[in-house]
Phi, psi and omega in degrees: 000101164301125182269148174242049179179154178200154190238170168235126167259113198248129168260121177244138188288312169263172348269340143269199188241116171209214184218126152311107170232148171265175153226135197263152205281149186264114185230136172313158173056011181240099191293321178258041147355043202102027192252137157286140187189158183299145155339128143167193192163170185333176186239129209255177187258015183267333186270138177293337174217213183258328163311343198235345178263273242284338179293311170334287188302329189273330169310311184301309181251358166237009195040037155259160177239154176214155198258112177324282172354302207271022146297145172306290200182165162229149165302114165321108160310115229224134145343145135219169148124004201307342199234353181244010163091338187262105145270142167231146200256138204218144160249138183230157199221102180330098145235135161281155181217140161354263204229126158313132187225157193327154102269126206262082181295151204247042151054002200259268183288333196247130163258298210211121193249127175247164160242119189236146173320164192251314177302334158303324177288319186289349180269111196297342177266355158273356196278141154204166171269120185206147165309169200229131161282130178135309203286129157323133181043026168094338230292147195261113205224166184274158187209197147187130185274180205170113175041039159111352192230147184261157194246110195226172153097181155279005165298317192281332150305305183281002161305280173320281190293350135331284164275041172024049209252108163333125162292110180306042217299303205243040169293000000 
């Protein structure tokens, strides 16, 4: 299964242990639209691998560079879109950093960039089944909300099997 698209997933240890999430910038035509989710994107025919697509994407939407060196790991390249009718096959890719830093969103793909606990994620009474704008007939999928928008999807699948949180299917 070739992926044609890849995100960074960044992880920083200080000064709390948390993650990078974007909100994606509100656009026509974007089914996930004002949604949270890691840095990345398509794959350009200038990058050399897909490890070279999610670093591209994240300098692009967070005006930071990172280093091949701070990869983790990488993930199975897994869908998205299962629910927004488009899949797209995503490779996502583990990079650690020290210490979290400003990141600065470039307003075009990125609205709003957070560093969010890792310990939030892991408290499971915060996961709820709640609608999505956008999905067809209201339909209810696990999350968690955050700052008015729910972190759903496939961010919130590689979140769960990342940190070994159960994917809430059926909260």
């Amino acid at each position: 299964m070739d992926a044609e698209a890849a995100v960074a997933v960044v992880h920083a240890l200080r000064p709390v242990e948390s993650v990078l999430l974007i909100r994606r910038s509100r656009r026509e035509r974007d089914p996930w639209s004002g949604h949270w989710s890691f840095p990345g994107g398509r794959h350009e025919p200038g990058d050399a691998d897909l490890i070279d697509t999610a670093l591209r994407e994240l300098s692009e939407e967070c005006g930071f560079d990172l280093s091949r060196r701070q990869l983790e790991r990488s993930f199975p390249i897994r869908h998205a879109g299962q629910h927004m009718g488009r899949l797209v096959m995503v490779a996502p890719y583990l990079f650690r950093t020290d210490e979290a830093f400003e990141v600065t969103p470039d307003g075009v793909e990125a609205e709003e960039a957070i560093w969010y606990p890792l310990a939030a994620f892991r408290n499971v009474t915060a996961h709820v089944a709640d609608a999505v704008p956008g999905l067809p007939g209201g339909r209810k999928v696990p999350g968690i909300p955050l700052n008015g928008v729910a972190l759903w999807g496939f961010t919130y699948r590689v979140l769960c099997e990342w940190l070994e949180v159960p994917n809430r299917e059926g909260v």
